[in-house]
LOPAZA-362660 format. One record per atom (N, C-alpha, C, O): chain; residue in one letter; atom name; x, y, z. Coordinates in Angstrom, 3 decimals, decimal comma. Example, Ala and Ser with C-alpha at 12.3 -4.5 7.8 and 13.67 -1.06 7.14 Angstrom:
// LOPAZA-362660
{'A' 'a' 'N' {13,190 -5,690 7,800}}
{'A' 'a' 'CA' {12,300 -4,500 7,800}}
{'A' 'a' 'C' {13,200 -3,300 7,800}}
{'A' 'a' 'O' {14,236 -3,319 8,465}}
{'A' 's' 'N' {12,850 -2,250 7,080}}
{'A' 's' 'CA' {13,670 -1,060 7,140}}
{'A' 's' 'C' {12,900 0,030 7,870}}
{'A' 's' 'O' {13,409 1,138 8,039}}
***
This chain:
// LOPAZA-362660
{'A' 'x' 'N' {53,371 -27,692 -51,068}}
{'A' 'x' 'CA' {53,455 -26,484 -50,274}}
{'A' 'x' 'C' {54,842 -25,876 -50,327}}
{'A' 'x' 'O' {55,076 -24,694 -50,074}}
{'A' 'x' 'N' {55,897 -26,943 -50,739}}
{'A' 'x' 'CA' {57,211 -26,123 -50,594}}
{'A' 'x' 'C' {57,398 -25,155 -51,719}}
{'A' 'x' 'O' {57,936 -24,051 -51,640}}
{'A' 'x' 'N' {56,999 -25,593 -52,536}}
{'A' 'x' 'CA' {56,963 -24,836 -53,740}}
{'A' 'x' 'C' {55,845 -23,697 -53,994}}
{'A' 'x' 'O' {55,879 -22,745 -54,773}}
{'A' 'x' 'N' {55,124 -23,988 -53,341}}
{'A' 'x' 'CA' {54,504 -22,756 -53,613}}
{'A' 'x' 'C' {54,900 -21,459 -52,479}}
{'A' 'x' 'O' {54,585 -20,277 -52,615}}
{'A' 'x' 'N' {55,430 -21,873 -51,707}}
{'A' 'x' 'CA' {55,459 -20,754 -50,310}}
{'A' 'x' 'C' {56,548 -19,753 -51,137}}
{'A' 'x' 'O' {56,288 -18,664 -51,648}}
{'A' 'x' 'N' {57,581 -20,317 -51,115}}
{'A' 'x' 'CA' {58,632 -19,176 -52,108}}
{'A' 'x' 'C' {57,899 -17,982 -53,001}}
{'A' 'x' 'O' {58,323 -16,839 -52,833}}
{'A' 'x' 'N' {56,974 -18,169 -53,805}}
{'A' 'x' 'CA' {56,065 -17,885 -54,561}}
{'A' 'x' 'C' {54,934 -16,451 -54,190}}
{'A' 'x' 'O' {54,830 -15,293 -54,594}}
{'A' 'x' 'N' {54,327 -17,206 -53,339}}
{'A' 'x' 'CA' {53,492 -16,699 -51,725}}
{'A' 'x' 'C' {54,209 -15,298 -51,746}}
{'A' 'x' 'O' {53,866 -14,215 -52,221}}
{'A' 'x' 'N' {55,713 -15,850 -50,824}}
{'A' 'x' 'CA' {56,257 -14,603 -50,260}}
{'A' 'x' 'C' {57,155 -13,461 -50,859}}
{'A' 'x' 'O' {57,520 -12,394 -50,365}}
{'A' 'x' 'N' {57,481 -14,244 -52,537}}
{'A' 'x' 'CA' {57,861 -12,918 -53,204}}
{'A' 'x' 'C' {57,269 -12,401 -53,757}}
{'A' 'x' 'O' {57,828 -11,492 -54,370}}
{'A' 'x' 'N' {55,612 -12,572 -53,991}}
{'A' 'x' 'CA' {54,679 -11,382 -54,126}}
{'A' 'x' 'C' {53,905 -11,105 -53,122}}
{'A' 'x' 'O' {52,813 -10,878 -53,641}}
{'A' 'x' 'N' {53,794 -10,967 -51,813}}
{'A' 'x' 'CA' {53,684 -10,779 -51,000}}
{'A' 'x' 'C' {54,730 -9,474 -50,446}}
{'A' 'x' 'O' {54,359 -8,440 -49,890}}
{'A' 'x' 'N' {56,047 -9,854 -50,767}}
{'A' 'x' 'CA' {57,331 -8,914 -50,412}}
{'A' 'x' 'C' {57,244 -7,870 -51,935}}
{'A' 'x' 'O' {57,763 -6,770 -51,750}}
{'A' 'x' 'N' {56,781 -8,041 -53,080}}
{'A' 'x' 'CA' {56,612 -6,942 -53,944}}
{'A' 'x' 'C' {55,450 -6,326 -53,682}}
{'A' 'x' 'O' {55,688 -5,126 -53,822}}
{'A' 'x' 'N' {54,316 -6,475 -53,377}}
{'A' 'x' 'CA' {53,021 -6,216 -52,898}}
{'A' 'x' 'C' {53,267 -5,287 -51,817}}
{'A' 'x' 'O' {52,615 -4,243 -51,818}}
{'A' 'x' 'N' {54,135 -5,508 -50,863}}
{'A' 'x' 'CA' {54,501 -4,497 -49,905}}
{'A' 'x' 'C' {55,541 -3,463 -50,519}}
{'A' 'x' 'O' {55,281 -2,348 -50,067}}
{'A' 'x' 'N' {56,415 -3,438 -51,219}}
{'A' 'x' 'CA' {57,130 -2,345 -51,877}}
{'A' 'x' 'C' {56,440 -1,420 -52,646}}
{'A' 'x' 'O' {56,856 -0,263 -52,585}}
{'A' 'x' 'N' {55,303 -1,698 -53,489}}
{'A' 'x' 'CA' {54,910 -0,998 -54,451}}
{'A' 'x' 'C' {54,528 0,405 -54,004}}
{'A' 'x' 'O' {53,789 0,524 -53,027}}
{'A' 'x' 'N' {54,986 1,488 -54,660}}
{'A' 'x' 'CA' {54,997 2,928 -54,308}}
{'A' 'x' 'C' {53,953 3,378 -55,202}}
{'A' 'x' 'O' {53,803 4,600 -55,201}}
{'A' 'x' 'N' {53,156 2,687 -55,998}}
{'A' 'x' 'CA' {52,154 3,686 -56,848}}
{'A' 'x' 'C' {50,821 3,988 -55,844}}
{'A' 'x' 'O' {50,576 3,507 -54,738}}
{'A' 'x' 'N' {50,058 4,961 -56,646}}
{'A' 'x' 'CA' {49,134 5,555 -55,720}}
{'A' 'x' 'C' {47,701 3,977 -55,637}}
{'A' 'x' 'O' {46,923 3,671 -54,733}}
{'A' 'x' 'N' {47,868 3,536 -56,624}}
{'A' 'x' 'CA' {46,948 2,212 -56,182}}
{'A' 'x' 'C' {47,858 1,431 -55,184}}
{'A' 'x' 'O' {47,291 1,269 -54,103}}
{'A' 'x' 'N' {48,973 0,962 -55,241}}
{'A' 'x' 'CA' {49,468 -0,360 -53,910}}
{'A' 'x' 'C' {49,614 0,910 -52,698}}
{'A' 'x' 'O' {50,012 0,408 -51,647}}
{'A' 'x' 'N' {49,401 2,376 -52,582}}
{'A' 'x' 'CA' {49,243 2,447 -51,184}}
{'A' 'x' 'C' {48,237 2,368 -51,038}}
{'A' 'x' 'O' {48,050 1,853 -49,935}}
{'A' 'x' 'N' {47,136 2,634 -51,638}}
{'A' 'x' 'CA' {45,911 2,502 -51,291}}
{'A' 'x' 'C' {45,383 0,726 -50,967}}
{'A' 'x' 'O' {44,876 0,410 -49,890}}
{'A' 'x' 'N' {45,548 0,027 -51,761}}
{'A' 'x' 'CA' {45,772 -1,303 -51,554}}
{'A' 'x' 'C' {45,914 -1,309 -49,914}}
{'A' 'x' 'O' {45,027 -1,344 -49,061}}
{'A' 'x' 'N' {47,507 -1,259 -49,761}}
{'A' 'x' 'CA' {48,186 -1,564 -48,848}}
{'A' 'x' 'C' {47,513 -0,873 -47,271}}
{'A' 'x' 'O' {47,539 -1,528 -46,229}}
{'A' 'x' 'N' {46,951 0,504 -47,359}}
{'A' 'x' 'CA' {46,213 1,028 -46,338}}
{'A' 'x' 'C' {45,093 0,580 -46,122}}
{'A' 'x' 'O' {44,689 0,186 -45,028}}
{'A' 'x' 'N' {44,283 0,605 -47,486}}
{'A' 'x' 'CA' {42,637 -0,236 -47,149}}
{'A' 'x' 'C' {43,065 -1,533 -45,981}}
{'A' 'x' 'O' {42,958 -1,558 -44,755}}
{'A' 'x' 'N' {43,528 -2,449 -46,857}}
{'A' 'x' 'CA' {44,166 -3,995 -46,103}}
{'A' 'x' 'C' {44,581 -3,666 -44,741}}
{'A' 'x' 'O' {43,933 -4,244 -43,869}}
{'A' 'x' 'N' {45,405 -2,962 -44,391}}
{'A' 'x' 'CA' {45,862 -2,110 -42,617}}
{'A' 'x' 'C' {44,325 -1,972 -42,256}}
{'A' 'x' 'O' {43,724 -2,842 -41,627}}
{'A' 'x' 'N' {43,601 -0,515 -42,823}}
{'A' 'x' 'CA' {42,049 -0,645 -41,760}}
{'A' 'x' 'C' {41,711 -1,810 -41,814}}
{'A' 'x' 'O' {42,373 -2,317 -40,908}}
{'A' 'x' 'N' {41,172 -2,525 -42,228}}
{'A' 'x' 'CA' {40,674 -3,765 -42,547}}
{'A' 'x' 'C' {40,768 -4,939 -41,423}}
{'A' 'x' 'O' {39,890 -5,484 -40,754}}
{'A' 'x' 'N' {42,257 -5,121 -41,484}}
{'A' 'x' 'CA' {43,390 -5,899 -40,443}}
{'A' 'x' 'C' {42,885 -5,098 -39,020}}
{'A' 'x' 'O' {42,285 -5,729 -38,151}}
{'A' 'x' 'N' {43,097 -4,084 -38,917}}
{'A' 'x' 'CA' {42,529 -3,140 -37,756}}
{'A' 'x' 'C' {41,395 -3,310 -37,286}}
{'A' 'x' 'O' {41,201 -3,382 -36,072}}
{'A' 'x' 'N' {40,461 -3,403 -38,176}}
{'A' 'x' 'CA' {39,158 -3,244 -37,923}}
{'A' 'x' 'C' {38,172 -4,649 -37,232}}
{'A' 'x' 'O' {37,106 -4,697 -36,618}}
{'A' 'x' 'N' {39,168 -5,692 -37,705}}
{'A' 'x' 'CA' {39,361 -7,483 -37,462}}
{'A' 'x' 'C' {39,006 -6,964 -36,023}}
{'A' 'x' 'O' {37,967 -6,875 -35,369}}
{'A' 'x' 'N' {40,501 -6,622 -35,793}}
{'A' 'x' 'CA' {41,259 -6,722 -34,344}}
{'A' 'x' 'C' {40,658 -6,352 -33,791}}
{'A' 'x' 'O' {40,254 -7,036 -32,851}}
{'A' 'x' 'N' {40,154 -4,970 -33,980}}
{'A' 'x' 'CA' {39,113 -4,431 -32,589}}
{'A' 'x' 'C' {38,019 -4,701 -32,599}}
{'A' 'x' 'O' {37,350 -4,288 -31,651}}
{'A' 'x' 'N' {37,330 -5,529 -33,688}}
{'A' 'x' 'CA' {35,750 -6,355 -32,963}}
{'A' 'x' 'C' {35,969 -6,953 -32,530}}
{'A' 'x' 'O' {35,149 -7,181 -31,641}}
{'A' 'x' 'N' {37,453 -8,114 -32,540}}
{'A' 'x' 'CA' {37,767 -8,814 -31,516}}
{'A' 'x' 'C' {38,221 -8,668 -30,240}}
{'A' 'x' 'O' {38,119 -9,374 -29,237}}
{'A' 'x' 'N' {38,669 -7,764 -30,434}}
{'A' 'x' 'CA' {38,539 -7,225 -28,781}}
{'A' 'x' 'C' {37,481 -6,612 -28,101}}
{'A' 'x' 'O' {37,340 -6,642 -26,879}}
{'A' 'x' 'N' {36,701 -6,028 -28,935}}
{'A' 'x' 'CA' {35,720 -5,801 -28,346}}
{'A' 'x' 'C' {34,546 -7,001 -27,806}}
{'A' 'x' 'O' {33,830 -6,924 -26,807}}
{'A' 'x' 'N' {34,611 -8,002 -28,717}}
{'A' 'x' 'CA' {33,782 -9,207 -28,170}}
{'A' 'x' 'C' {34,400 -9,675 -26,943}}
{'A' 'x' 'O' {33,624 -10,310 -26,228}}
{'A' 'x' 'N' {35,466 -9,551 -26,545}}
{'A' 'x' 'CA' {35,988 -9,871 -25,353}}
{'A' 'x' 'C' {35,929 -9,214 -24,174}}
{'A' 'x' 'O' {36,699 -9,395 -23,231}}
{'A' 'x' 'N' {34,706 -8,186 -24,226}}
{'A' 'x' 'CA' {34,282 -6,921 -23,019}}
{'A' 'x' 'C' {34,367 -7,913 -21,717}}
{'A' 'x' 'O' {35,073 -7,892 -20,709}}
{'A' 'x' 'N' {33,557 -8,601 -22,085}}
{'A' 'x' 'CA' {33,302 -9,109 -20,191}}
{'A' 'x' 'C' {34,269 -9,859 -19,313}}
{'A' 'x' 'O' {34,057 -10,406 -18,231}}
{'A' 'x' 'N' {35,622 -9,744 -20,171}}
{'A' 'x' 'CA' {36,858 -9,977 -19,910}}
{'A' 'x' 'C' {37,880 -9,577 -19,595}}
{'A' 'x' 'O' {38,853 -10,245 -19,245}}
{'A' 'x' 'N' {37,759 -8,020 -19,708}}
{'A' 'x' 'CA' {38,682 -7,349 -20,318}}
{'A' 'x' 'C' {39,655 -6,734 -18,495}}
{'A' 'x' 'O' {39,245 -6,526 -17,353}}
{'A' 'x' 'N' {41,027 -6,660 -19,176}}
{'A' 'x' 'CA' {42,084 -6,278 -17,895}}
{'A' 'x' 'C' {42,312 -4,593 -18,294}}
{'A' 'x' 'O' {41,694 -3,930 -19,126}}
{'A' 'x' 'N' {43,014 -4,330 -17,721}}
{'A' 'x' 'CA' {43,870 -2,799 -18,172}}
{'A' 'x' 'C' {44,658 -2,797 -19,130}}
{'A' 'x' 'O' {45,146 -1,731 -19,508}}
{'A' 'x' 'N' {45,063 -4,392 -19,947}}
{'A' 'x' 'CA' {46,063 -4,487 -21,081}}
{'A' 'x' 'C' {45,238 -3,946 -22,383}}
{'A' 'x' 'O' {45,707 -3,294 -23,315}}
{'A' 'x' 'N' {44,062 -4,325 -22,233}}
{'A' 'x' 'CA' {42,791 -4,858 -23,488}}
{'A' 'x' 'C' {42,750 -3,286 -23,816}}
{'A' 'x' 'O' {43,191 -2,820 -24,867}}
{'A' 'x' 'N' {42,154 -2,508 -22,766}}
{'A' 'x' 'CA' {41,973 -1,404 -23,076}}
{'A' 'x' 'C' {42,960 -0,484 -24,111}}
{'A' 'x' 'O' {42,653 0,246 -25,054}}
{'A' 'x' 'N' {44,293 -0,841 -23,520}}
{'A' 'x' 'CA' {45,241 -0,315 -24,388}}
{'A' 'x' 'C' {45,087 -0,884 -25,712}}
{'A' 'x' 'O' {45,103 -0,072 -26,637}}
{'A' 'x' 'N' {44,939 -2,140 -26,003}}
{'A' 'x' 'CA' {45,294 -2,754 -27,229}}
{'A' 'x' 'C' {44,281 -2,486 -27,930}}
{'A' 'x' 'O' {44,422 -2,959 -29,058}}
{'A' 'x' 'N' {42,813 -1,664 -27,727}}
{'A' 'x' 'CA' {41,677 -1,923 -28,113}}
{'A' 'x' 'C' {41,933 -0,832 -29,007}}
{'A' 'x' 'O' {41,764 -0,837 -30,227}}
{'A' 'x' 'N' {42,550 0,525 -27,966}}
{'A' 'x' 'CA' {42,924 1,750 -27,907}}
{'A' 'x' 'C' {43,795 2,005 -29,756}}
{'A' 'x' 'O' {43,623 2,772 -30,703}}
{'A' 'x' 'N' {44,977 0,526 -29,337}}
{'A' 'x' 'CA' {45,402 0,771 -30,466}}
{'A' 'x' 'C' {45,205 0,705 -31,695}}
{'A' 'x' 'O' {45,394 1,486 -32,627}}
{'A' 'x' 'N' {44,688 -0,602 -31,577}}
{'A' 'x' 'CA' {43,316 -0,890 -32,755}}
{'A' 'x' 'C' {42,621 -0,007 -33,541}}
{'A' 'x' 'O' {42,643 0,175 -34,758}}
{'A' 'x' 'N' {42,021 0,495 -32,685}}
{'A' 'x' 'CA' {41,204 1,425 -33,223}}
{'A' 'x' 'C' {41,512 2,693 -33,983}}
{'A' 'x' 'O' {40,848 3,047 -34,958}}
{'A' 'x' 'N' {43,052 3,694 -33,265}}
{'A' 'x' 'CA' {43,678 4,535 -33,880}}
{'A' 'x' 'C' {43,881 3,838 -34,527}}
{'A' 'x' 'O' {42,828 3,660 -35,139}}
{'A' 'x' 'N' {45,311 2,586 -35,256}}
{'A' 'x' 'CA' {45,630 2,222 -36,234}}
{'A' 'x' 'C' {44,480 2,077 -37,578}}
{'A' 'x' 'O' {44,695 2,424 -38,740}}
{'A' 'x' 'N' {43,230 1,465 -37,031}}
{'A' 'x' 'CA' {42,481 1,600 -38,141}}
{'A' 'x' 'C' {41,758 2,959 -38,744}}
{'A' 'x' 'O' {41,326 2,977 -39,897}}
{'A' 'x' 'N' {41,652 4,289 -37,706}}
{'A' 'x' 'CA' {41,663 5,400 -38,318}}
{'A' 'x' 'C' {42,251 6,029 -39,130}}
{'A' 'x' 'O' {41,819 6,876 -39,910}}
{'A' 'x' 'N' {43,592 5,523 -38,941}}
{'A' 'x' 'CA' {44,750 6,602 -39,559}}
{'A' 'x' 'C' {44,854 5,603 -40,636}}
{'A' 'x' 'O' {45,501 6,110 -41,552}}
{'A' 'x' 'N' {44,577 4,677 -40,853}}
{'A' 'x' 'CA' {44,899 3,710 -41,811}}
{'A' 'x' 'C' {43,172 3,670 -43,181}}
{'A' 'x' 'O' {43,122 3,171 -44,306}}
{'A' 'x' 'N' {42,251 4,287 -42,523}}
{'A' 'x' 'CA' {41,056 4,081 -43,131}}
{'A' 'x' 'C' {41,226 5,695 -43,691}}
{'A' 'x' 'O' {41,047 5,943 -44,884}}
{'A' 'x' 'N' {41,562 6,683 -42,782}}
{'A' 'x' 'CA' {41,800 8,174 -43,387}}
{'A' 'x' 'C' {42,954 8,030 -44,319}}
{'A' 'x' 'O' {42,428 8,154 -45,425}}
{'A' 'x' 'N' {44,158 7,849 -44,488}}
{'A' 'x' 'CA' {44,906 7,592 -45,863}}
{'A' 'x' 'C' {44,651 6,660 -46,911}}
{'A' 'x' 'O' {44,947 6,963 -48,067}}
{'A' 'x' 'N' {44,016 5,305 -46,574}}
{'A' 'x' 'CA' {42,987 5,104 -47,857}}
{'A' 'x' 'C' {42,208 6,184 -48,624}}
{'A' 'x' 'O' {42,291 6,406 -49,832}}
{'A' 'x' 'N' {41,124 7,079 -47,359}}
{'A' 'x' 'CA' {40,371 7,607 -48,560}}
{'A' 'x' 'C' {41,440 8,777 -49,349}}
{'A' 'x' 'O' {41,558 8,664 -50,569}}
{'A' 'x' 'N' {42,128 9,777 -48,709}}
{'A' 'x' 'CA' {42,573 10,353 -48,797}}
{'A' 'x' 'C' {43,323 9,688 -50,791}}
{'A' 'x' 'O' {43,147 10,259 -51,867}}
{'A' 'x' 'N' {44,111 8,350 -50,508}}
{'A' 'x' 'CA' {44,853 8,231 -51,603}}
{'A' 'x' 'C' {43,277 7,669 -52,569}}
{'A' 'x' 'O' {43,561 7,751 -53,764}}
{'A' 'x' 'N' {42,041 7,242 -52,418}}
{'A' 'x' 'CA' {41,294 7,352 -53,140}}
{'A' 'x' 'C' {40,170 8,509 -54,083}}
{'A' 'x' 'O' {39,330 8,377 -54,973}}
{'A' 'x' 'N' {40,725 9,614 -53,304}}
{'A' 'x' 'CA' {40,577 10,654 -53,927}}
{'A' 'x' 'C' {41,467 10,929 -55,050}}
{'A' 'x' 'O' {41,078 11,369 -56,131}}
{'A' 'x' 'N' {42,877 10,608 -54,705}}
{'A' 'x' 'CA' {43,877 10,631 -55,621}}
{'A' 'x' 'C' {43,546 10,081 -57,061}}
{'A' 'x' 'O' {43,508 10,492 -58,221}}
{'A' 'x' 'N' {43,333 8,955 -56,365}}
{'A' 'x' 'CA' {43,139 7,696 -57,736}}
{'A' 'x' 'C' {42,161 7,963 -58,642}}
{'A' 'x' 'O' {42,258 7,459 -59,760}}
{'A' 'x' 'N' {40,763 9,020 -58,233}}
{'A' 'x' 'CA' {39,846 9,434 -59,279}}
{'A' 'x' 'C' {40,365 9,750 -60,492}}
{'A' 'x' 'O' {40,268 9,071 -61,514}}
{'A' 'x' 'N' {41,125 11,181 -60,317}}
{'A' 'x' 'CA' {41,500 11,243 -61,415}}
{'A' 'x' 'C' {42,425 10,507 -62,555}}
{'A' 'x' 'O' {42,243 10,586 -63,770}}
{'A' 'x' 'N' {43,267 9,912 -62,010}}
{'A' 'x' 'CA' {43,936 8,614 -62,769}}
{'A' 'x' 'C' {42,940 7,583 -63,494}}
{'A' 'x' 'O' {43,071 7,138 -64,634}}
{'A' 'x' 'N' {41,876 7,291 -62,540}}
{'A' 'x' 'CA' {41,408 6,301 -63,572}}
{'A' 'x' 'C' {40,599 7,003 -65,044}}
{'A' 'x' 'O' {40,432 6,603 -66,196}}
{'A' 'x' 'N' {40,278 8,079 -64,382}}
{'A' 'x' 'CA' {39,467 8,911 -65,326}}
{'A' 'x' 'C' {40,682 8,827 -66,473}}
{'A' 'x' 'O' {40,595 8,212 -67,536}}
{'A' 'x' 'N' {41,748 9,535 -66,039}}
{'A' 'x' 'CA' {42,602 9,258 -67,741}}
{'A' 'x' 'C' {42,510 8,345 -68,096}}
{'A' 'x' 'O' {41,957 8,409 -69,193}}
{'A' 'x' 'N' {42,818 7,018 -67,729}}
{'A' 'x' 'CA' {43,215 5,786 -67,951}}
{'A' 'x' 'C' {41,793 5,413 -68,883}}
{'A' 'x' 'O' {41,970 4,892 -69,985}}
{'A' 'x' 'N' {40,747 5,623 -68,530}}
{'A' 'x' 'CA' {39,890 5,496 -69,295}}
{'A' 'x' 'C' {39,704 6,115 -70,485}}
{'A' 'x' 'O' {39,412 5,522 -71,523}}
{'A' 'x' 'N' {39,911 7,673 -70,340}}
{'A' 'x' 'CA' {39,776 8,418 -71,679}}
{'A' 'x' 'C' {40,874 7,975 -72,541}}
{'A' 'x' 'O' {40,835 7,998 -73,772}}
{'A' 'x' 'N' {41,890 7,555 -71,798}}
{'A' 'x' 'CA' {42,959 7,087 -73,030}}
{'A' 'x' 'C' {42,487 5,987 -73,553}}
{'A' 'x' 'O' {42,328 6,056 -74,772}}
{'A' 'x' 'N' {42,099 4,618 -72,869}}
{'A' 'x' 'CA' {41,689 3,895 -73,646}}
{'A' 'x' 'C' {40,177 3,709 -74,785}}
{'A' 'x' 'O' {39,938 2,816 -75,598}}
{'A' 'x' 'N' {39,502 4,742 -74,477}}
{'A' 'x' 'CA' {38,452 5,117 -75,301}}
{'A' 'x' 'C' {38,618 5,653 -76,536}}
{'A' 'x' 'O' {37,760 5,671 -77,418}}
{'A' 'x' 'N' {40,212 6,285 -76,633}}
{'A' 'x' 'CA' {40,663 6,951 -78,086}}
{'A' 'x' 'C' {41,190 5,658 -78,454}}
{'A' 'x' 'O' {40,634 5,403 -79,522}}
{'A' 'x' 'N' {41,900 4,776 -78,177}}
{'A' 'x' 'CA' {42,800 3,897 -78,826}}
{'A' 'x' 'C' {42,324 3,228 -79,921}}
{'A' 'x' 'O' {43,054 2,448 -80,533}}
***
């Protein structure tokens, strides 16, 4: 394990830098996703719930909007890219 954790976390820490239009999309899908965890879990916790929950449920839920709307948004992007990427490799 010692050896591999180093490993782990410097692609993990490049995985989070990457600026192309696939690692944000990556990186946003994974956010809704993470989001989307969180607030079924809070939501399974209804018959529990204080005045904190509500907030956190609250946040949840925006975070996974705004995080599920710039996914698609950068997957619109990405259409056309792959489309080249393909026609280029179809001439090669």
């Amino acid at each position: 394990m010692i050896k591999i954790g180093p490993k782990v976390l410097r692609n993990i820490e490049r995985y989070s830098r990457k600026n192309t239009v696939f690692g944000q999309y990556k990186r946003y899908k994974f956010g809704a996703k993470i989001s989307a965890v969180m607030t079924g879990i809070e939501v399974a916790r209804f018959s529990s719930w204080g005045i904190p929950d509500i907030g956190l449920t609250s946040l949840f839920c925006s975070a996974m909007m705004h995080n599920g709307h710039k996914a698609i948004e950068l997957y619109k992007k990405l259409g056309p890219i792959k489309q080249r990427a393909k026609s280029i490799y179809k001439y090669k």
